[in-house]
C-alpha positions in Angstrom: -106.5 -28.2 129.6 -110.4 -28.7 130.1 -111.9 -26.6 132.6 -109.2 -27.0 135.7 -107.9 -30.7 134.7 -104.4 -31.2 133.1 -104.0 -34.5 130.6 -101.3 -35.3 129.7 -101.4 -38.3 127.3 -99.2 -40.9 125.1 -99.5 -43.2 122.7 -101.6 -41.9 120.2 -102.0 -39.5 117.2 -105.8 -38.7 117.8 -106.5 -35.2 118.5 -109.1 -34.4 121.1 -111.2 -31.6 120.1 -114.1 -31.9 122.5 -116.3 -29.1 124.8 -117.2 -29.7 128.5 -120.2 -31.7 127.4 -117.7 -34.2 126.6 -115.9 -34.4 129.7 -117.0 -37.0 131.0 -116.6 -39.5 128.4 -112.9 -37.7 127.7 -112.0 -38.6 130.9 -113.3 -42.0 130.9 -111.2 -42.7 127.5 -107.7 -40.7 128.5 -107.4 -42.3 131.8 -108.1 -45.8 130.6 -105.2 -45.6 128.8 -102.2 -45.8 131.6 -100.9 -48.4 133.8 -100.1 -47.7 136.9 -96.1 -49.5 136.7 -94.4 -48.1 140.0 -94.3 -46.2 142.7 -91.5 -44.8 144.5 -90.7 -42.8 147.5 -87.2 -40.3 147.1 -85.4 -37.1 148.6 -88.9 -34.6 149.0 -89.6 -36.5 145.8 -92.5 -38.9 144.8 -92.5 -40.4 141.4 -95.5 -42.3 139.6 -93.9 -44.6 136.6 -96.5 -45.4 134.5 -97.2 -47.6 130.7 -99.4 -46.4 127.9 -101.7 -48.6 126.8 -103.4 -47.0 123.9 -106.4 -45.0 123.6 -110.3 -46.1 123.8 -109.2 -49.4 125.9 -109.9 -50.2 129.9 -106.5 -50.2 131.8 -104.9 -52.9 131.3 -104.4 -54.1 134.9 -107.9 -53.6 135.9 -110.0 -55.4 133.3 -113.0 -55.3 135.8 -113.4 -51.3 135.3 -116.5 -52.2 132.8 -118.6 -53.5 135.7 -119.8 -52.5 138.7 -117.7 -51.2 141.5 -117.9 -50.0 145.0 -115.4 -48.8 147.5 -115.8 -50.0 151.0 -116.4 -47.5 153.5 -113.2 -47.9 155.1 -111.5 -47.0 151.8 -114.2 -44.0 151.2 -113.1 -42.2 154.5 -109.4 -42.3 154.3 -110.2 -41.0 150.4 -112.1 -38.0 151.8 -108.7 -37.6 154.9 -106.4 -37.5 152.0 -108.5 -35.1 149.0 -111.0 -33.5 151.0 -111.9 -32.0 147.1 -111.9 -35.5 145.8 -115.8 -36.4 146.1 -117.0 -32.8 145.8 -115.4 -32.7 142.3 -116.5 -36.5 141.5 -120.5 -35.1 142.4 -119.8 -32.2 140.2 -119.2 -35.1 137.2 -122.5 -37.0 138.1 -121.4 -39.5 141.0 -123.5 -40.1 143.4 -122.9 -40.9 147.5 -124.7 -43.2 149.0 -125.1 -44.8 152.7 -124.3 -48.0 152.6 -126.3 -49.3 155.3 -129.6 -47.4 155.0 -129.4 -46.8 151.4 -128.8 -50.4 150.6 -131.2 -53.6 150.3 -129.0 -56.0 151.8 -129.7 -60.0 150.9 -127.7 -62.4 152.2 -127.8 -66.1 152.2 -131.3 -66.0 151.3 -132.9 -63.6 153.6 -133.3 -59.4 153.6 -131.3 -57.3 156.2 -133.2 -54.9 158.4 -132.1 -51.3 157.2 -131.2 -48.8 160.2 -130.6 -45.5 160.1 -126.8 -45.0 160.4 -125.7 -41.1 160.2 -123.7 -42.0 157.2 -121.3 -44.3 158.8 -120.7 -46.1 155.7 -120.9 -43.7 153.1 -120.3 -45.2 149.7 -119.3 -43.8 146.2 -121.5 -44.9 143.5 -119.8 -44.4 140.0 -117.8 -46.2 137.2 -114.4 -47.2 138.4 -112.0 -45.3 135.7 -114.0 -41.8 136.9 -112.7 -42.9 140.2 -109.8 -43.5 139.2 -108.7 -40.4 136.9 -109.7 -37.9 139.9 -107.7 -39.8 142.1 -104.9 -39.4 139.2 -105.4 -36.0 139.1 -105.6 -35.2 143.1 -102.1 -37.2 143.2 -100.6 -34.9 140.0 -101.6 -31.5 141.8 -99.0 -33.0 144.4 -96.5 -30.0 143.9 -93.3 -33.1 145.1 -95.3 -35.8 142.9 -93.4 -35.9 139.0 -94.8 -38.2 136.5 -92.8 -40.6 134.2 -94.9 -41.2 131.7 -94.6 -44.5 129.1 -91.7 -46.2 130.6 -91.3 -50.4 131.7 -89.9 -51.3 134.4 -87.1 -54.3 134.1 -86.1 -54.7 137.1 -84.7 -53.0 140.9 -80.7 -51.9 141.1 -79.1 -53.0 143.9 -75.8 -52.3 146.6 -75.7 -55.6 149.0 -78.9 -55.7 150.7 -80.5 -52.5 150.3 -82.5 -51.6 147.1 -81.5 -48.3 146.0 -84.0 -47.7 143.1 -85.6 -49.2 140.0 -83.8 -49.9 135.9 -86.3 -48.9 133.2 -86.9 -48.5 129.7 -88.8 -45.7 128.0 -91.1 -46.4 125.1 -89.5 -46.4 121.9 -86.3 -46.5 123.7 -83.8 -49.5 124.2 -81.5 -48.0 126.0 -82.3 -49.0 129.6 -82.1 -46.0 132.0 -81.7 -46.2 135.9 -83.8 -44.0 139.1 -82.2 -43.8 142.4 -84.7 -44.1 145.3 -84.8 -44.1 149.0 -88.3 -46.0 148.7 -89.4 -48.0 146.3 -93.2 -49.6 147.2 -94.4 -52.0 143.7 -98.5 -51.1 143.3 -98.1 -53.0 140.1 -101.3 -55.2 140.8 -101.2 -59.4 140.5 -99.2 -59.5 137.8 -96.2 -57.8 139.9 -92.6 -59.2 138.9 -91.3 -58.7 142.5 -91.3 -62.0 143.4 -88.8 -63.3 140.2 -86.6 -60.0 140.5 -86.4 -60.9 144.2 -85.4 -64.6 143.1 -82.7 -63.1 140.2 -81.1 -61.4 142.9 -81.0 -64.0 145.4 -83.1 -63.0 147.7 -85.9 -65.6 148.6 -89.2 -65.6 147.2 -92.6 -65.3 149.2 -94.9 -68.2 149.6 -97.8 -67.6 147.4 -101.1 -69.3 147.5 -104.2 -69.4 145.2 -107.3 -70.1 145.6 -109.7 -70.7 142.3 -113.6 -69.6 142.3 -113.6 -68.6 138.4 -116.2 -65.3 139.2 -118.2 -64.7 136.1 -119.4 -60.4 136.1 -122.4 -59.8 134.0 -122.7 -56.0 133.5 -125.4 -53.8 132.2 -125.8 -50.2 132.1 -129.6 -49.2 132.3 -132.2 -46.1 132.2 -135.9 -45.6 132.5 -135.8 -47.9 135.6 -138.9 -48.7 137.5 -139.7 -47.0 140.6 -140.6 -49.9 142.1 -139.3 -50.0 145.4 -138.2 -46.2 145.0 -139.1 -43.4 147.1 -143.4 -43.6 148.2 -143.8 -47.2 146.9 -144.6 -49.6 149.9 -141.5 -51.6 149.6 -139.6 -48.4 150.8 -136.7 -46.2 149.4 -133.5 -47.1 148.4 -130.1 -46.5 146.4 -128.6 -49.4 145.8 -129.2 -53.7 145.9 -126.7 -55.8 147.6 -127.6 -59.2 146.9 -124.5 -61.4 148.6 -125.4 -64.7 147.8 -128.5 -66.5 147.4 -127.7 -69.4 148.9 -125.9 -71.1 151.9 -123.5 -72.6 148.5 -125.0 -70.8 145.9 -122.7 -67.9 146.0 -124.4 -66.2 142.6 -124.4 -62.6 143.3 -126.6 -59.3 142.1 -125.5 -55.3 142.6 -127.2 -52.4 141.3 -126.5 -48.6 141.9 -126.3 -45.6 140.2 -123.5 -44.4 138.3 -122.3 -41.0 136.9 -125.3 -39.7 134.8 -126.0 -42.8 133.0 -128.2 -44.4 134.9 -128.1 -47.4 136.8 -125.3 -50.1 136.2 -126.3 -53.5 137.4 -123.7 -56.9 137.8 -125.1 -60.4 138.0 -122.2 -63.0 139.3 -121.4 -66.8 138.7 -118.9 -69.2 140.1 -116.9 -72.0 139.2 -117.6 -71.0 135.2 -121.7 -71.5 135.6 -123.6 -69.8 132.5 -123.5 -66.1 132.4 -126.6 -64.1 130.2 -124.7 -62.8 127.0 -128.1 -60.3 125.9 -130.8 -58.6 128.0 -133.3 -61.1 127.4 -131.1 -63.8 129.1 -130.2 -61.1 131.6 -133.8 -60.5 133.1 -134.8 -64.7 132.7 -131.4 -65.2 135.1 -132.5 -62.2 137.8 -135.8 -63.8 137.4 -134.5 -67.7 138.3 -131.8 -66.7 140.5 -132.9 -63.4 142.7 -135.4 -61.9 144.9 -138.7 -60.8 143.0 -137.8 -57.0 143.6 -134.6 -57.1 140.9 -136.7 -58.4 138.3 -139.8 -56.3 138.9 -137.1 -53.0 139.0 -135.6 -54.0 135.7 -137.9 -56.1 133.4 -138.5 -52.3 131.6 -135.4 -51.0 131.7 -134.3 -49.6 128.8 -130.4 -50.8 127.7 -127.3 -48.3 127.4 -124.7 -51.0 127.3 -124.2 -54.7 127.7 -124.0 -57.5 128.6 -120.7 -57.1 129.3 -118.6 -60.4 130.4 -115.8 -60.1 132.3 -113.7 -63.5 133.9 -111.6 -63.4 137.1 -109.9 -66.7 137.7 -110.1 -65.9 142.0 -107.8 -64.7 144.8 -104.0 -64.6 144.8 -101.1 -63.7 148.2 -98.1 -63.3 148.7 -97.0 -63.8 151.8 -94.3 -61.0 152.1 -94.1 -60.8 156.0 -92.7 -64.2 156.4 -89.6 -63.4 154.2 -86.5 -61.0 154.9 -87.0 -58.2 151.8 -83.9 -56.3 151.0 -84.0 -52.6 152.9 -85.4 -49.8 150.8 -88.5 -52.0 148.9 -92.5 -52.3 150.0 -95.1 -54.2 148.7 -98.7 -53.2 148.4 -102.0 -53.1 146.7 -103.2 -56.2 144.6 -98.9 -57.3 144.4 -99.7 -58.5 148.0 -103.0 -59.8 148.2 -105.2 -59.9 145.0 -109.3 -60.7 146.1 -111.9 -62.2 144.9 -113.7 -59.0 143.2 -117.1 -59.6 144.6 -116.2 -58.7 147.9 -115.6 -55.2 146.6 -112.2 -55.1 149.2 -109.4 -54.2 146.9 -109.2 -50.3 146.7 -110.1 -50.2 150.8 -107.4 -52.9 151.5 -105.4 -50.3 149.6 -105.9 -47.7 151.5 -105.7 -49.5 154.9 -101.9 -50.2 153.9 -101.1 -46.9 152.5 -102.6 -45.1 156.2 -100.0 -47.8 158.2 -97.0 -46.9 155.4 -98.2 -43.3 156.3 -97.8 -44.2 159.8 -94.5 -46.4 159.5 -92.8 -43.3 158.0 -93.7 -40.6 160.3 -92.5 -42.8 163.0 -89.0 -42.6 161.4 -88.7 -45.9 161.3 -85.1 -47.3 160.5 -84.9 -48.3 156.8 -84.0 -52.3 157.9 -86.8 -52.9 159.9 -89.1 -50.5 157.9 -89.9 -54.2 155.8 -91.0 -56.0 159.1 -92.3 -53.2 161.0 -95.1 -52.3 157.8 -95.9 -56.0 157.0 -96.6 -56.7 160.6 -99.3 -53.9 160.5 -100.8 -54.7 157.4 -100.9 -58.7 157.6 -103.8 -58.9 159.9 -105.5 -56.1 157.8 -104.7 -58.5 154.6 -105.7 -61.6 156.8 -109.1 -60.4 157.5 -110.0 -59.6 153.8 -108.3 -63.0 152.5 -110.2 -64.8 155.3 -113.8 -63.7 154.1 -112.8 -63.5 150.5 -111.7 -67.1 150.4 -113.6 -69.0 152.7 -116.5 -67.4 150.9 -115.8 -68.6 147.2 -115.1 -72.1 149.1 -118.6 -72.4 150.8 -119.0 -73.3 146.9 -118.0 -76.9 146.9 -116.5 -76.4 143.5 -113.8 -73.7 144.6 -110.0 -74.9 144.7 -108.1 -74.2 147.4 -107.0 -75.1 151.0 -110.1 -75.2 153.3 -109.9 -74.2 156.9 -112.3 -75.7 159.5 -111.7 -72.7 162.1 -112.9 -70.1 159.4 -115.7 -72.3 158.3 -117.1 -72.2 161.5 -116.5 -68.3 161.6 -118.3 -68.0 158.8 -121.7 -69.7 159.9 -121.2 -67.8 162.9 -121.0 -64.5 161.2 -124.2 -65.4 158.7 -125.9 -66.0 162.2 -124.7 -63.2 163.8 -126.1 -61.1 159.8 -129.1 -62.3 161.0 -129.8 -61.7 164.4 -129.0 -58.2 163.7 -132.3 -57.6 162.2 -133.6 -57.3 165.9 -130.5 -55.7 167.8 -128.9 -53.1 167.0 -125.6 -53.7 168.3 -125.2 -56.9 166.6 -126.4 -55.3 163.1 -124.0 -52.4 163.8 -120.7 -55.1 164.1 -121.3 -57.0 161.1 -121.5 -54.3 159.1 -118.2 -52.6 160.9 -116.3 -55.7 159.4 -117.8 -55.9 156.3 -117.1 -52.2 155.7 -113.9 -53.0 157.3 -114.0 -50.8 159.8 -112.9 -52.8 162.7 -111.6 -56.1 162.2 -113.1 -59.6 162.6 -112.4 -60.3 166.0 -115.0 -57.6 167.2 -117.8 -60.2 166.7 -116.0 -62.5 168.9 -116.8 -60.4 172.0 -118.6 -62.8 174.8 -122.2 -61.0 173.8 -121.8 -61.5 170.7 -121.2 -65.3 171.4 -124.6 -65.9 173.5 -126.4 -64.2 171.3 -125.4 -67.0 168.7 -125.5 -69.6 171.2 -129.1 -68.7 172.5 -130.0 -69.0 168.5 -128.4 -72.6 168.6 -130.0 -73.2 171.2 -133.4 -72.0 170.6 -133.8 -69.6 172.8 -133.5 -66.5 170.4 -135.1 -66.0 167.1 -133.1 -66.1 164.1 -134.0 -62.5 162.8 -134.5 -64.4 159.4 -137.0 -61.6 157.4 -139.6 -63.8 155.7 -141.0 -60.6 154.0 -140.1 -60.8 150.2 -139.0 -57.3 150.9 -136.6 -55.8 152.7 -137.5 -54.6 156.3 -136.7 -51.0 157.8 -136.8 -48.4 155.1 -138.5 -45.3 154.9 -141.1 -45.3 157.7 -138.0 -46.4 160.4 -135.8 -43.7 159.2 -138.9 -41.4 160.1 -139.7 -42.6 163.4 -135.6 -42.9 164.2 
């Protein structure tokens, strides 16, 4: 025990002697080392399975935890609905909130983004994913009707006709395969989720899967002593955080900056389709300075290094399409064993939570256990479908990107960069781009008729484009004062 936090821990003989003023980077080891394997639904019961994966290593299904992540707003609030003492005790360890729209220099597609004031609609938490992750662990453990099963693999799901009735599993060490009854069983085993082949074994059909390849390239550095260049009283305004989407109609490279939990600042440069990444610091600031907006190398051409380069490789985006088979009564899908995204998009954990707040839903409704399969997919598809849609499409408006290209959401996409755009001079049009981004309302609610003559008085030339050509962002500071 360490102050009021239980670990529990496998797979190791290292004793931790260690103080509070080791807490932080206790946490950030323990927690690294288990893998989420299962989750299941019983009688009053909930039960996380999950696999050791040895001490002083990043989780094994989330390889990206070295590098920079952000949760999307949509994901932050239902965080806060379900552990109201989940951020308060993440601030206590050095994490930092931020708002997402005022906080944030946004760049996209080679221009700035007007910053408005936006009484923390999109509020944002800035620190390193496994100190995320381990509160969240720990929130879910003080669950009185939550039991852990600690070091265990699962082989496969037991079966009676068409109904799942729970999962077989071996413990570590242990070859003697053991068996869990379950009302509920929902896989959250990530990408690499067997559901698919144990569906097959059992002759059940398989869903369609499709792929599509961008090979994203993270470059990660933590940094301190930071310029204050562009930080509260310099002329360029205040902010938290960079946002740099892509620099380029097709050049999809990719910048974020923020501040994590009392290290500093932890920066991420991006690549596509296996371009060059900087492997040291001196390749890092000559790749900000060729690539990105004057500002990012002028913030960190002093910065002194904690860590990195770090290099970290995601191949691109992976679904399943789930609702357009018949699953067997008693099984969910969810999480990355559904829909896998490109990282860049930062989507995953609020996609996450989207589908967990419909299960939540799905279940209170009482809903019969042979339509509870149809009745949950249905809500989350169009959920899924909005993320895949602007993950995918995005990674293709890089010519190099494999996969199946869609005309319709081509088109969508120019019209949302537009629409990105014009928002710099109205502020309803600025306020519904960054609702979808944040994924807080869905993508048709830019396809209101408004929203369409405003683009079409822009093709037109009857509106101007709201393209910034200050080398700086606009807003800041002075318009949060006179707003």
């Amino acid at each position: 025990n360490i102050g009021d936090v239980s670990l529990r821990i496998s797979g190791g003989n290292k004793p931790f002697l260690t103080s509070l003023a080791l807490f932080l980077e206790l946490i950030n080891e323990c927690f690294q080392s288990f893998q989420v394997e299962c989750f299941f639904l019983g009688e009053n019961q909930a039960v996380v399975s999950t696999q050791s994966t040895g001490e002083h290593h990043l989780r094994a299904g989330v390889p990206q935890g070295a590098h920079l992540h952000a949760t999307l707003s949509a994901g932050t609030v239902l965080l806060k609905k379900w552990f109201p003492n989940l951020i308060p005790d993440l601030l206590k360890i050095g994490a930092k909130m931020s708002d997402g729209e005022n906080g944030w220099l946004h760049y996209f597609e080679g221009s700035w983004i007007r910053r408005r004031p936006s009484n923390n609609r999109y509020p944002l938490i800035c620190c390193r994913r496994p100190i995320l992750e381990s509160m969240i662990r720990k929130h879910v453990l003080e669950i009185p009707n939550v039991e852990l099963i600690d070091g265990c693999t699962v082989s496969n799901f037991t079966v009676d006709g068409n109904q799942i009735t729970g999962i077989k599993y071996h413990q570590k060490g242990d070859e003697e395969e053991y068996e869990l009854a379950s009302n509920l069983v929902v896989d959250c085993t990530g990408r690499n989720s067997h559901t698919p082949q144990w569906l097959a074994k059992l002759g059940f059909k398989e869903p369609e899967q499709k792929e599509v390849v961008s090979h994203v390239t993270y470059s990660t550095c933590i940094l301190d002593n930071i310029s204050q260049k562009g930080r509260p009283g310099h002329p360029e305004g205040d902010w938290e955080c960079i946002a740099i989407y892509s620099v380029g109609k097709t050049d999809l490279k990719s910048f974020f900056m923020f501040p994590i939990d009392g290290v500093g600042l932890m920066a991420t440069a991006t690549s596509f389709n296996n371009d060059p990444a900087p492997l040291n610091f001196e390749e890092y600031l000559e790749f900000l300075k060729n690539y990105y907006p004057h500002i990012v190398h002028d913030v960190l051409k002093d910065a002194k290094v904690v860590t990195g380069p770090a290099i970290y490789k995601n191949k691109g985006s992976i679904r399943n399409y789930y609702e357009n088979v018949q699953l067997p009564s008693g099984l969910l899908v969810a999480g990355d064993a559904v829909a896998s995204f490109s990282p860049v998009y930062g989507q995953g954990i609020a996609v996450a939570c989207l589908e967990a707040e419909q299960l939540q839903k799905v279940l209170e409704e009482n809903t019969p256990s042979e339509k509870l399969s149809s009745v949950y997919f249905s809500r989350v598809s169009p959920i899924i479908g909005a993320a895949w849609d602007l993950a995918t499409n995005g990674d293709m408006k890089d010519p190099r990107t494999v996969g199946k290209r869609s005309f319709v959401m081509n088109i969508i996409l120019k019209y949302f960069a537009i629409l990105m755009h014009l928002g710099n001079n109205d502020s309803s049009i600025h306020r519904v781009t960054f609702d979808v981004m944040h994924m807080r309302q869905l993508p048709t609610a830019i396809m209101k008729p408004k929203f369409l003559f405003a683009a079409f008085l822009y093709l037109i030339g009857l509106k101007d484009s709201g393209i910034s050509k200050q080398p700086f962002p606009p807003g800041g500071e002075k318009e949060r004062i006179a707003a």
